[in-house]
N, C-alpha and C positions, 0 to 999 in steps of 0.2 A: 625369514620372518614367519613367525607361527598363524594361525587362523584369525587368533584374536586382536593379534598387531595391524593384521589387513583389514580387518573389522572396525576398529577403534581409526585406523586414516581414511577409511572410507565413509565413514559415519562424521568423520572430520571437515572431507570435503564436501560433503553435501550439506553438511551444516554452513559453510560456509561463501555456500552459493545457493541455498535454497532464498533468497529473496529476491533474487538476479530472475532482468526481463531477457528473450532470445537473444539484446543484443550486448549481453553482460553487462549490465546496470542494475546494482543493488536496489531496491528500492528503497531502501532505508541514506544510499547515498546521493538521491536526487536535492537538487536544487528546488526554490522556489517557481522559478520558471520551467523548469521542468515536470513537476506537477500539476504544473498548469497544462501542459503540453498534454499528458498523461491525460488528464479528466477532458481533455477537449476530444481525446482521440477515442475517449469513453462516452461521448456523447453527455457527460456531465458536465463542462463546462459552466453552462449557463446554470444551474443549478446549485454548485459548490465554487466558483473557480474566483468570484468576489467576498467570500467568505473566507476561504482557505487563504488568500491572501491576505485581508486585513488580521488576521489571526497567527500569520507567519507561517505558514505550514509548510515545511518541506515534507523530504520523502520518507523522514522519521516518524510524523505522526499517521502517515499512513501504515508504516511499518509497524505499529505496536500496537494497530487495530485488531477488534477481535472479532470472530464471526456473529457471536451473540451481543455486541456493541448496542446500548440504547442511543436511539437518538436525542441529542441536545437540542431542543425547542430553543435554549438561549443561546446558544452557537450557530445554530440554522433554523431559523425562525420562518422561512419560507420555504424548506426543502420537505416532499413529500415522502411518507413512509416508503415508497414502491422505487424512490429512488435514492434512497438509504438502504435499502436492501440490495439494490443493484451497486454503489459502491463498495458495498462489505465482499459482494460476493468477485465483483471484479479484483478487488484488490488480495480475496484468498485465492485467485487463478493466478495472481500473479505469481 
């Protein structure tokens, strides 16, 4: 296999796991109960975890978050900026 073959499966597999938390869970293949779980263990809970549900959120819509994301005042009408900055950045750690 030449350089570039091991280049191109390498860059294969880390694409393919770069959404994966320590215990190899996609985040993009979580449940709704499972992101629930998530943001409690993020200390967001109380903040997102009645919104994210009545909105149906699994682990996709966290997944196709971006770091420069505006907050929706009509999606989270009670969530504060400082903790909208702390889910964007928890979820680019993840």
């Amino acid at each position: 296999m030449n350089v570039i073959n091991v280049l191109l499966v390498s860059w294969m597999c880390f694409a393919l796991t770069s959404d994966q938390d320590k215990h190899g869970t996609a985040l993009s293949a979580m449940s709704m109960d499972q992101v629930q779980q998530l943001l409690r263990g993020w200390n967001l809970g109380s903040a997102f975890g009645e919104e994210f549900r009545a909105l149906g959120f699994d682990g996709t819509a966290l997944a196709v978050m971006d770091a420069d994301e505006p907050l929706d005042r009509r999606l989270f009408p009670t969530v504060s900026q400082i903790n909208w900055k702390i889910l964007l950045r928890k979820v680019a750690q993840y």
